[in-house]
C-alpha positions as CSV (number, residue, x, y, z in Angstrom):
1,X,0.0,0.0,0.0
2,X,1.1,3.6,-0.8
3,X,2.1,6.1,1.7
4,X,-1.0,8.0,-0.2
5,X,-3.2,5.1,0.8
6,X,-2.2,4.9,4.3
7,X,-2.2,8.2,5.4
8,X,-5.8,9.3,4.1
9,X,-7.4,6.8,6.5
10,X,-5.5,8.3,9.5
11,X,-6.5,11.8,8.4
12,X,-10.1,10.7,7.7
13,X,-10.1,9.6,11.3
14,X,-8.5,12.6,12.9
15,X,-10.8,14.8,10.9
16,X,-14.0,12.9,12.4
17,X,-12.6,12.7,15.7
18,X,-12.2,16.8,15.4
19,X,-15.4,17.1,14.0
20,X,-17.4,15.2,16.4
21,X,-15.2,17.1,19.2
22,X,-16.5,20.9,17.6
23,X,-19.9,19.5,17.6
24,X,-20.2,18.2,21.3
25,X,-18.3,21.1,22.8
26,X,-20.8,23.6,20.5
27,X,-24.1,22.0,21.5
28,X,-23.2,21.2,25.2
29,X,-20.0,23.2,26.1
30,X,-20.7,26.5,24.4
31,X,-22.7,29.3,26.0
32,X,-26.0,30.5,24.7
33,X,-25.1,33.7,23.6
34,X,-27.3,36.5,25.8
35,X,-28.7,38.6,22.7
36,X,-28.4,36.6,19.9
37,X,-29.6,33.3,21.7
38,X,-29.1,29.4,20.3
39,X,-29.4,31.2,16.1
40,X,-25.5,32.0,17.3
41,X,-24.3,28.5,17.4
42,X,-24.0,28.6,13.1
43,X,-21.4,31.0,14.2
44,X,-19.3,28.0,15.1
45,X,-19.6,26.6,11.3
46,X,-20.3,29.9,9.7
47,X,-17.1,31.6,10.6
48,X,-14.7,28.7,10.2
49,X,-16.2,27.7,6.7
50,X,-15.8,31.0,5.7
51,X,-12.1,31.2,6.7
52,X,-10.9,28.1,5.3
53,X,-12.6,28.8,2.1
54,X,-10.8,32.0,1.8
55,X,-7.7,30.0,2.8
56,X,-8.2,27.7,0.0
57,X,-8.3,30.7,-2.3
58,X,-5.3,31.9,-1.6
59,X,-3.8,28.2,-1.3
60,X,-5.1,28.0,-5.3
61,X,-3.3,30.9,-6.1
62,X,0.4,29.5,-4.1
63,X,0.2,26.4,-5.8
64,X,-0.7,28.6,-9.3
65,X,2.2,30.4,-8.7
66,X,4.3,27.1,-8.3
67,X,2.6,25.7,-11.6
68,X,4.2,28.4,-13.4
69,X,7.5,28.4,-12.0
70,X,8.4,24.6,-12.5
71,X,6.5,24.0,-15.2
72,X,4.5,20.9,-13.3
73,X,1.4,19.6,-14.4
74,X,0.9,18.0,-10.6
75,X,0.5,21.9,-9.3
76,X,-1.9,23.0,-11.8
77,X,-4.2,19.7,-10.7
78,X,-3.9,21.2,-7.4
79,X,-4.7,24.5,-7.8
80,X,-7.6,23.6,-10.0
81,X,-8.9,20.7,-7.0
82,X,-8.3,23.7,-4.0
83,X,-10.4,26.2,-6.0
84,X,-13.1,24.0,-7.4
85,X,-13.2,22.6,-3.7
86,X,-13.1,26.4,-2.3
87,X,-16.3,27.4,-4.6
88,X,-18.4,24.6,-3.1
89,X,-17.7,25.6,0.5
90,X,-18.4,29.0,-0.5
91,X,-22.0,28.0,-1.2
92,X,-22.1,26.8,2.2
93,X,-20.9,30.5,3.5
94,X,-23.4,32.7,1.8
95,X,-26.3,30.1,2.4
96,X,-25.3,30.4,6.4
97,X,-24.6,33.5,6.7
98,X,-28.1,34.4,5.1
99,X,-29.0,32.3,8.0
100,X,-27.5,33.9,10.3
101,X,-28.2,37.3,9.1
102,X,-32.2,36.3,8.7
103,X,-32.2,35.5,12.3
104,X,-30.6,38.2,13.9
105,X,-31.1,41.4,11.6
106,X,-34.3,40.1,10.4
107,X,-32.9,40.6,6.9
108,X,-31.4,37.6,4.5
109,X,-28.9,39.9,3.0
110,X,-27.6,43.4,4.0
111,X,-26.3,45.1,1.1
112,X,-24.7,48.1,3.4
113,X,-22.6,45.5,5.1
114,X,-18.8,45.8,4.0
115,X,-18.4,42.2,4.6
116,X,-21.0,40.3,3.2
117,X,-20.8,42.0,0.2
118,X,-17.1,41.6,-0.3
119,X,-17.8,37.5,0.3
120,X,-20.2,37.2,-2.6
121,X,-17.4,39.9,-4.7
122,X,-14.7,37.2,-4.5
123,X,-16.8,34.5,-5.0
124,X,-18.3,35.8,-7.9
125,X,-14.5,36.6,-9.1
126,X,-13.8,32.8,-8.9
127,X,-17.2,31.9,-10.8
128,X,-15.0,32.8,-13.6
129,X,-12.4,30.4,-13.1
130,X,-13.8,27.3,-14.9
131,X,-15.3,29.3,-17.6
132,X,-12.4,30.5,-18.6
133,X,-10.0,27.6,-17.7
134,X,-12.6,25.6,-20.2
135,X,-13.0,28.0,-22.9
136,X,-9.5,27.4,-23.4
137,X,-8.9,23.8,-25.5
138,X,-4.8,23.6,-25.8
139,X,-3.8,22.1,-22.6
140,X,0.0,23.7,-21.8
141,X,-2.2,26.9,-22.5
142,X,-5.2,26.3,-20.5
143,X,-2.9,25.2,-17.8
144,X,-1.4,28.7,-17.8
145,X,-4.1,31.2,-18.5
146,X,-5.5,29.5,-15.1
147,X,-2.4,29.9,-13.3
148,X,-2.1,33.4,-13.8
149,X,-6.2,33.8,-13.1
150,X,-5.4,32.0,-9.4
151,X,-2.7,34.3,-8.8
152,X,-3.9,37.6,-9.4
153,X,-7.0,36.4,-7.5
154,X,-5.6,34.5,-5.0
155,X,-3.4,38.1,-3.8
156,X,-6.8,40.2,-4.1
157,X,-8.4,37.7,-1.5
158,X,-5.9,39.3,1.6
159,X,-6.3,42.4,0.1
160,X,-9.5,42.8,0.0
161,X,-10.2,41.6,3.7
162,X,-7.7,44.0,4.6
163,X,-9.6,46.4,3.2
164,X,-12.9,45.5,4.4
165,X,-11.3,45.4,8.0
166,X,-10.6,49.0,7.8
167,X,-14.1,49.7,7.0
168,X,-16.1,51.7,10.1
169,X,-19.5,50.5,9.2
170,X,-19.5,46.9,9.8
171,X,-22.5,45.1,11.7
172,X,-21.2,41.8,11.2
173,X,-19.4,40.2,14.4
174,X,-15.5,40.7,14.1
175,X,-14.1,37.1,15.7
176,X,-10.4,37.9,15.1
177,X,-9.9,41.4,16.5
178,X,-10.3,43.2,19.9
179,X,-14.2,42.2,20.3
180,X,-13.5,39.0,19.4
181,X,-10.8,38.7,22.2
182,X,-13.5,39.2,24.8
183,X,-15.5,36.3,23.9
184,X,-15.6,33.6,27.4
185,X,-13.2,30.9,27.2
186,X,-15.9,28.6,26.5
187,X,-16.5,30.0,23.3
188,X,-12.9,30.5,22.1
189,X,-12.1,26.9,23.0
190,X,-14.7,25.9,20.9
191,X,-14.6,28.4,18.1
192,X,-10.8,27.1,17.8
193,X,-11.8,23.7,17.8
194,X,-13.9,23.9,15.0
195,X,-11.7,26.0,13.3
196,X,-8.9,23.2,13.1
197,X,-12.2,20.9,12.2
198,X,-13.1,22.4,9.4
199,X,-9.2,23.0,8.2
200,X,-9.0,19.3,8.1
201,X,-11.9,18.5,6.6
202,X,-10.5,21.2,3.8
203,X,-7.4,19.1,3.9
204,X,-8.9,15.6,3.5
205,X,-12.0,16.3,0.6
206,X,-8.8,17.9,-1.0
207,X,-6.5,15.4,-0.8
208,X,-9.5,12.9,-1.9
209,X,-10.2,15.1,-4.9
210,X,-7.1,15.1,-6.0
211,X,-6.5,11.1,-6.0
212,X,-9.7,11.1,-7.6
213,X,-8.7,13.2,-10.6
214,X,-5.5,12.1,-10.8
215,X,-6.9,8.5,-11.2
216,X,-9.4,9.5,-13.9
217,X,-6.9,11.3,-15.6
218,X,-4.6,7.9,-15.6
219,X,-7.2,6.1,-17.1
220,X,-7.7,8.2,-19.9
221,X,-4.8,8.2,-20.9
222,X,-3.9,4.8,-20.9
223,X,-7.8,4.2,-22.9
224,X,-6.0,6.4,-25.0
225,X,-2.9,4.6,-25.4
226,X,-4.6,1.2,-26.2
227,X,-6.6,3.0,-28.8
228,X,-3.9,4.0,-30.6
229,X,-1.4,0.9,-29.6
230,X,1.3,0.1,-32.4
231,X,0.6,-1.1,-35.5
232,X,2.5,-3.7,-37.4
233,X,4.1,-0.7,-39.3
234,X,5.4,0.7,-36.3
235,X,4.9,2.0,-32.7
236,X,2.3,4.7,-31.9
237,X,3.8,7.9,-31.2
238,X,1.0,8.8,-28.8
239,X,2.1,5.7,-26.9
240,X,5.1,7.9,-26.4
241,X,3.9,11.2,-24.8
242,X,3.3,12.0,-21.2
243,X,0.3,10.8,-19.7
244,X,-0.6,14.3,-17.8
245,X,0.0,16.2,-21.5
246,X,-3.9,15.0,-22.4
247,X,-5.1,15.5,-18.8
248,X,-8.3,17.1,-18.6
249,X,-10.0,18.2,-15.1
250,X,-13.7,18.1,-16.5
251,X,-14.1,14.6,-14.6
């Protein structure tokens, strides 16, 4: 068995153990908050689902920037599995913070709010991704038009929540500065524990992703290769060529 195959199963565990931890200690360790009341428990998944998603952003946009600095296929896969993985969980943001807002400002969206509306702003920036990673049909191409797009969008993600940061008319509950410090200890020890929950959950449906596609992608090619196996006047040449150089991430 690979190192591949034996490490997954250890990280499938840890990551079950840690969720199952976060979802004990926010149910019947956590305080119900005094004005909000038991609605603020989604701040427990809200929050760190919104974090790592940014965090896979940026992640998409690192392993971009490797892609074009070695030249290797294997970080372009990557990339592609960290944002396509990021834009799902992103879904999962808006759709609980709607929530969250529905329940506590008795509105589903707040367009005056600096922060919700810089959310859906980068997410809609990464809807672009696969359209234009698609529209593109030479591979070596494709593979680098998308590189550059995870770059330049993987450094506006820090810059933009900068940005938002510095705003002064923010509603929306600020876990990571000065307020956030005050929270009880109850509810830092479980905000942190779900926060390394979902990380590893992040890690593991990448990781599984990316065996996945890789996998498909192996297959292909070898169909491929059998298709066009030698002939008695000679050996095919696409028997000769990478396997990754027909990769396609459609699957």
């Amino acid at each position: 068995m690979s190192k591949e195959g034996t490490r997954l199963p250890l990280l499938g565990a840890v990551t079950a153990a840690a969720l199952g931890t976060s979802f004990a200690l926010v149910f019947f360790y956590a305080p119900i908050d005094a004005d909000q009341g038991f609605i603020q428990k989604i701040f427990y998944l809200h929050v760190p689902l919104g974090i790592v998603t940014l965090g896979g952003f940026v992640a998409g946009g690192v392993m971009g920037a490797q892609f074009l600095r070695t030249g290797d296929r294997r970080w372009d896969l990557r990339s592609y599995v960290a944002i396509h993985l990021s834009l799902i969980l992103a879904i999962g943001v808006l759709a609980t913070g709607s929530v969250w807002a529905r329940a506590s400002w008795g509105h589903w969206w707040v367009w005056s709010e600096p922060m919700l509306v810089s959310f859906l702003v980068v997410f809609l920036l990464y809807c672009c991704y696969q359209p234009l990673r698609f529209a593109i049909q030479d591979p070596d191409l494709q593979a680098r038009a998308a590189a550059v797009f995870a770059v330049m969008a993987g450094a506006f993600v820090p810059l933009n929540f900068v940005a938002v940061r510095l705003a002064q008319p923010v509603t929306h509950p600020r876990v990571l500065s000065a307020t956030g410090g005050e929270m009880p200890r109850a509810m830092r020890l479980t905000f942190v524990i779900a926060m390394v929950a979902m990380a590893l959950l992040y890690v593991l449906l990448w990781r599984l992703e990316l065996m996945r596609k890789t996998t498909a992608i192996e297959i292909r090619a070898l169909r491929r290769v059998l298709d066009e196996r030698p002939t008695p006047a000679g050996p095919s040449i696409a028997a000769a060529e990478p396997l990754h150089r027909h990769a396609s991430y459609s699957a």
